[in-house]
N, C-alpha and C positions, 0 to 999 in steps of 0.2 A: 400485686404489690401496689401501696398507695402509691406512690412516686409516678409509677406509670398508667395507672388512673386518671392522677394529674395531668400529666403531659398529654394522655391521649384524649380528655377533655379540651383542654386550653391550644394546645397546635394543631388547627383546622387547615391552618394553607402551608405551600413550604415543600420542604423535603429533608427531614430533619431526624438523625438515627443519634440516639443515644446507648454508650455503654454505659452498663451500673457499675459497683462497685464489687458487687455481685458476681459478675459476669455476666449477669445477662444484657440481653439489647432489646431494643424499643425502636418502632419504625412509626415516623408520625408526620402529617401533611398529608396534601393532595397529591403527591409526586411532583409538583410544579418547581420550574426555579431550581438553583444551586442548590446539589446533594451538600450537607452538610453534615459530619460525623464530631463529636463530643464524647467528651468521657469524663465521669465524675469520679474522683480519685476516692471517694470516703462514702460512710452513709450516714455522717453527720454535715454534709456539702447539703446532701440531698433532703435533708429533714428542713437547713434552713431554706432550701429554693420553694418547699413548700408551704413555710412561716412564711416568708418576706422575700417574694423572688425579684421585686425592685430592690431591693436591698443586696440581695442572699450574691445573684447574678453576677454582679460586675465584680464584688469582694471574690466569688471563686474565679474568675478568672486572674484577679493580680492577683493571686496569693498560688496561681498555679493547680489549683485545686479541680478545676475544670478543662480539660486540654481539647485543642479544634486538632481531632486529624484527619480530617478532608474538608476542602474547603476555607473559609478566614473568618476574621472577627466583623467584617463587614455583609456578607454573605448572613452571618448569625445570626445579627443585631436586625437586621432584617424580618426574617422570619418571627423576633421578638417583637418585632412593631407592629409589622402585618396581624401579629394574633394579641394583640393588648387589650383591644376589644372583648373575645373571649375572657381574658384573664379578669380583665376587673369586671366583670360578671357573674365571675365563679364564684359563687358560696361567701367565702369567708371574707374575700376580697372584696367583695363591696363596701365589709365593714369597714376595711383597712384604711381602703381609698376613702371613704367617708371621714373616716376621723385624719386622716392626713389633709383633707380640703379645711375642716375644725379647726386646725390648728394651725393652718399656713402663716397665719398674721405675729403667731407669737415665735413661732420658730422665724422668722422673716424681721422681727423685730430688733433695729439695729442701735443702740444707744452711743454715744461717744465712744465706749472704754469696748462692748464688743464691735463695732464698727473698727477699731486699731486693733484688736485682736485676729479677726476674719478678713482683712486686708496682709496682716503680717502672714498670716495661714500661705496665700498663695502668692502674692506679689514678692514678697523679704527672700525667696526661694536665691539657688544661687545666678549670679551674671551668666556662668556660661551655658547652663540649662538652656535661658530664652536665647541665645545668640543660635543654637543649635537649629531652631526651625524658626524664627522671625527674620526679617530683612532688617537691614543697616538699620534703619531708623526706629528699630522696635515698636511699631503702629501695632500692640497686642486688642485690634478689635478688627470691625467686619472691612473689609477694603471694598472696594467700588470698581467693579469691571467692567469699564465702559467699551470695553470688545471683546470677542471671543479670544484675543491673542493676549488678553493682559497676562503680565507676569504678576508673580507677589508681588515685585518693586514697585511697578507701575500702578499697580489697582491702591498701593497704600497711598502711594504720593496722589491719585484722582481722587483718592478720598477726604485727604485735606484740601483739596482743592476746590470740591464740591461743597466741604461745610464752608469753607472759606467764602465762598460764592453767597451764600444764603444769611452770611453775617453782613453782609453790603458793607463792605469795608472801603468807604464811598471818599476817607480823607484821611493822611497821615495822622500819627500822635493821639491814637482811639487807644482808650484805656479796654483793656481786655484781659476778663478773668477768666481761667480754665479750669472748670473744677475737675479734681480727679484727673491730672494734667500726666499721669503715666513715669516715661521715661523719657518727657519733653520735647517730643517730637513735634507735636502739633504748634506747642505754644514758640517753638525759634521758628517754624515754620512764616506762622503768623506773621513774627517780629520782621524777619528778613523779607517776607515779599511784602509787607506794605508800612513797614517802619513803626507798626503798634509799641506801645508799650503793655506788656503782657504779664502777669500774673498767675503761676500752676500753683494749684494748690493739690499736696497729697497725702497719705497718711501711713504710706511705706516708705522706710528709712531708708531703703536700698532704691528704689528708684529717686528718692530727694537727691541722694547724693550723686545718680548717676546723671539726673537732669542738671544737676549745678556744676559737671566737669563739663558735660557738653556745651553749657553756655558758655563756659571761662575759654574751651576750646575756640569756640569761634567768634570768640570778642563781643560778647551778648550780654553782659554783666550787668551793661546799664539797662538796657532797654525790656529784659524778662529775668525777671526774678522767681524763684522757685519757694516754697514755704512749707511745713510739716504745718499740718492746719486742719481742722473737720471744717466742710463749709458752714454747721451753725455757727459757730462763732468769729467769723468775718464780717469785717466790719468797710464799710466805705461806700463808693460810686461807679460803676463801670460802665463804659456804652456798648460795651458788646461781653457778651457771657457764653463760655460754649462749655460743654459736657458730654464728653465720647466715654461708653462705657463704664460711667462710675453709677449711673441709676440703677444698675440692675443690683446693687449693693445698698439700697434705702429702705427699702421694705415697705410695705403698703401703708402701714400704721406710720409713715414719716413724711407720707406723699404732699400733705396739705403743709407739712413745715419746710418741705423743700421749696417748694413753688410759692410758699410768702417770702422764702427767704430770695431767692429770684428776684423778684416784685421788686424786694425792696433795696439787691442792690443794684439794680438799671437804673441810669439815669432816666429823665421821661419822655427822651426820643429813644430808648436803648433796646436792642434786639437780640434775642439769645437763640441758641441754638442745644436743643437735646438730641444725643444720638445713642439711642438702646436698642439690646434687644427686646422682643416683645412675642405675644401670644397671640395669634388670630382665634383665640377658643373663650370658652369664659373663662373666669379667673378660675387658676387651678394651685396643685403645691406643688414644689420644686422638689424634681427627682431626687428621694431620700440618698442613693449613692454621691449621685451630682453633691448634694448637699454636704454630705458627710466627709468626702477625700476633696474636694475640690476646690469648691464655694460656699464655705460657712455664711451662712447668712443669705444666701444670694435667692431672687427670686424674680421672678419673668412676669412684669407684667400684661396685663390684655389694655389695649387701649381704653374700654371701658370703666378701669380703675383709676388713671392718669387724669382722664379730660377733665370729668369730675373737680378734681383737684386745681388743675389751672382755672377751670370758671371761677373758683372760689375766690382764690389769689387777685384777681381782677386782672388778668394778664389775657391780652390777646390773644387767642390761635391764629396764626398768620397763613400758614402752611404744613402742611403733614404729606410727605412721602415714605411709604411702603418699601424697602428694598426686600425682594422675598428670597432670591438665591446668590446673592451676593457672598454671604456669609458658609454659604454652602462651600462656594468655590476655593473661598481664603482659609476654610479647615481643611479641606481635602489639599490646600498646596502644604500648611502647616504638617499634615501626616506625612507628606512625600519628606518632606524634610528630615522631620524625626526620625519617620523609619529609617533613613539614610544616615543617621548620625544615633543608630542605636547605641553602640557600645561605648559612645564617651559618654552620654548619658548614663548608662548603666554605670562607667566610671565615676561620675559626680556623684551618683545615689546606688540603684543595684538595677537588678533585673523585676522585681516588685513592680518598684516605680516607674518603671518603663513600660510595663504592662498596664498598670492603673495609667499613665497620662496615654497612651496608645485605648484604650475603653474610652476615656473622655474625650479626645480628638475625634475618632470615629465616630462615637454616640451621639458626639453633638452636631456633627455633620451630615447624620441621617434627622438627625428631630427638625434643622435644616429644610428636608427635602421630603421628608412625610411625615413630620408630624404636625405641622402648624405653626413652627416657629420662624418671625419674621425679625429684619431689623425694621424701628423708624425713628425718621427724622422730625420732629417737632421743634418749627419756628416757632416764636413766640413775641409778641413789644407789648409794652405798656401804652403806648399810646399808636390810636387808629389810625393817625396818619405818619408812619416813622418808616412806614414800607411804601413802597410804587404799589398800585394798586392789579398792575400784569407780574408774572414771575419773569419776564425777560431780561432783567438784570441780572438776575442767577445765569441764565445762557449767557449772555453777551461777557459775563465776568470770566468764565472756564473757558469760551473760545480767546479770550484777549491771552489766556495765560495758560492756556496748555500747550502753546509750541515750545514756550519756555521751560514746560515743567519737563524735567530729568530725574528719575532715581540719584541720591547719592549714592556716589562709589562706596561697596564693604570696605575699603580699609579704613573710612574716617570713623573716630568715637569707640571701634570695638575697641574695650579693656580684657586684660585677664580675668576669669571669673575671681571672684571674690574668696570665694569660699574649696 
C-alpha cells in the first residue's frame, strides 16, 4: 500500500500506529516516546496526506477526518516535527518545499486592500472567542516570564513593562504611535503610567471599537486616541513608535517601506520599538495550513531579512533581544484555557473550529520549542545619541515600576461578545 510505504519511509523516530481506512495498521518509529494511535477515516484523507501532508495534516484533523486514540494532538505533532527532516527529503517533496520557498514573497505580499482583508480573516472573529483563553487585558502576543511562577496575567503586564522600559520614556507628554495597537492594551498602558499621549492605529473594526469603549471607560479620551488606519498612510511626528505583533502581517516585499516609513515618522531624538515573531533559520515559507485557516498573509521573518531593511532606512539598531521560550510558555497557558472553555467556544462556532484553533495553539507552541521559532525585540533611533550608551535604564526603568505593576482585575472592560 503506497500510503504506508509513505509513512514507513518518512517516520523514522517516534512511536506512531496508524489505522487505514481499510482496516489495516501500520506500526512506525523507533518504539521511543509516546505510543500514539490515529485513524484515517477515508482513503481520500489518505491520498491528500500524500499530495500535501503540510497541508493534507492539520485539514484532517479539524474536519475530524483523522482521529488520536491513544495518546493527544501534542504527543503527534511531535513525532510530525521530530520527522520533517525525513519528509522534505522524500521524493516529491522537495519539489513542494522548493516551490513554496519560490513563492513565499508573493503569497506574503500584503497591499492595503489584502492587508484589511487578512486582518479582518482572524482579528474581526467574535469578542467572546478571545475572552475565553486571553487575560483581561487581551495582550493576544508573546508575554514575558520573568519567573518560573508567572501567570498569564503577570507575564502580559511584564511585557508591557519591558517594552515600556526600552522606549525610555524619560519625560511626560511624549507623543507615541502604536502600530497595530490590538485591543488597546498597550497604548492606555502607556498613557496611564507616564501620562504619553498615544496613538493605536488598527485595521480591525472589532478591536477599533473595543479599544475606544476601553478608553471612554477609563477616561482616556483625551490622552489615546484609537484610528482605523494602514500605517503607510500616516501622516505626522512621534517621539516614541512601538509595534507588538503587527510585523509578522507586512511581508518581506514591504520590509523596506515599513522601516522608511519609521524613519520618517520619529522625530530625530525618537526611538521605536519592534516586537515579532521571528525565525532563527534562513528565510523559509509559512506553514501552508498556518497560512490558509489562520493568518492569511502572515509570515515569520529571519533576522537576516529585517536588518537588511533598517540599514537602508537610515535607522539605528540600538538594541536586539532574542526572547526564545517566552512565547512557548504564553501558548501553552492560551491551550490550558481553551481546552477549559471548549464548549462555549464550540457554542460561538462548532466543534471544527475548536479542533482547527486547538491544531494552531498546540502547533505553534511546539514550532516554539523545536522548531526554531523565536520572538524579538528590535530597538531602533534615528539618531546616535537619542539612547545611554549602557542598557541600564532598561533595568533601572522595570525595577522602579514593577512593585507597582498588578494585573488588572477580569471584571473591568469584559463586554458581551458581540456576535
Amino acid at each position: 500500500m503506497l500510503t504506508h510505504r509513505f509513512f514507513d519511509k518518512v517516520v523514522r523516530r517516534g512511536d506512531l500506529e496508524i489505522a487505514y481506512a481499510d482496516g489495516r495498521c501500520g506500526r512506525y518509529g523507533d518504539g521511543h516516546g509516546e505510543r500514539v494511535k490515529i485513524r484515517l477515516t477515508d482513503r481520500a484523507t489518505e491520498r491528500k496526506l500524500l499530495l500535501n501532508p503540510k497541508l493534507a495534516f492539520g485539514e484532517a484533523y479539524m474536519d475530524g477526518r483523522l482521529v488520536i486514540e491513544a495518546g493527544d494532538l501534542e504527543a503527534l505533532l511531535v513525532i510530525a516535527i521530530d520527522n520533517m527532516g525525513h519528509l522534505e527529503n522524500h521524493g516529491v517533496f522537495q519539489w513542494l518545499d522548493l516551490a513554496e520557498r519560490g513563492l513565499r514573497k508573493l503569497v506574503s505580499h500584503n497591499p492595503v486592500q489584502r492587508s484589511r482583508r487578512n486582518v479582518h480573516h482572524h482579528y474581526d472573529l467574535s469578542r467572546g472567542l478571545y475572552d475565553l483563553f486571553l487575560e483581561a487585558d487581551r495582550q493576544y502576543s508573546c508575554g514575558y516570564y520573568a519567573t518560573a511562577a508567572s501567570t498569564l496575567e503577570q507575564a502580559q503586564l511584564d511585557k508591557k513593562l519591558h517594552i515600556a522600559a526600552k522606549l525610555k520614556l524619560d519625560r511626560p507628554g511624549l507623543r507615541i504611535l502604536d502600530i497595530g495597537c490590538g485591543w488597546g492594551g498597550l497604548a492606555l498602558y502607556l498613557a496611564e503610567a507616564t501620562g504619553a499621549e498615544v496613538l493605536g492605529i488598527t485595521l480591525s473594526t472589532e478591536q477599533l471599537r473595543m479599544a475606544r469603549e476601553r478608553a471612554k471607560a477609563r477616561g482616556l479620551e483625551r490622552s489615546v486616541r484609537f484610528e482605523l488606519i494602514d500605517y503607510r498612510h500616516l501622516e505626522g511626528r512621534f517621539d516614541r513608535i512601538v509595534s507588538v505583533g503587527m510585523f509578522e502581517h507586512v511581508g518581506p516585499a514591504h520590509y523596506r517601506a515599513f522601516f522608511d516609513k519609521i524613519a520618517a515618522l520619529l522625530t530625530p531624538g525618537g526611538v521605536a520599538l519592534l516586537h515579532s515573531i521571528g525565525s532563527t533559520h534562513s528565510p523559509t515559507a509559512t506553514n501552508p495550513w498556518l497560512r490558509k485557516y489562520i493568518f492569511p498573509g502572515g509570515y515569520t521573518p529571519s533576522l537576516s531579512e529585517v536588518l537588511p531593511a533598517v540599514e537602508r532606512s537610515g535607522l539605528w539598531t540600538a538594541d536586539i533581544e532574542v526572547l526564545r521560550l517566552h512565547y512557548a510558555e504564553t501558548l501553552r497557558d492560551w491551550h490550558a484555557r481553551f481546552m477549559a472553555n471548549w464548549d462555549q467556544a464550540a457554542a460561538l462556532y462548532d466543534e471544527r473550529f475548536c479542533r482547527m484553533w486547538e491544531f494552531y495553539l498546540v502547533g505553534c507552541e511546539l514550532s516554539f520549542r523545536r522548531m526554531g521559532q523565536m520572538v524579538f525585540q528590535l530597538q531602533m533611533a534615528r539618531d546616535i545619541e537619542a539612547l545611554p550608551i549602557t542598557r541600564d535604564y532598561m533595568v533601572d526603568w522595570e525595577r522602579r515600576h514593577r512593585d507597582d505593576a498588578q494585573p488588572r482585575k477580569a471584571t473591568d472592560e469584559r463586554t458581551e461578545a458581540a456576535e
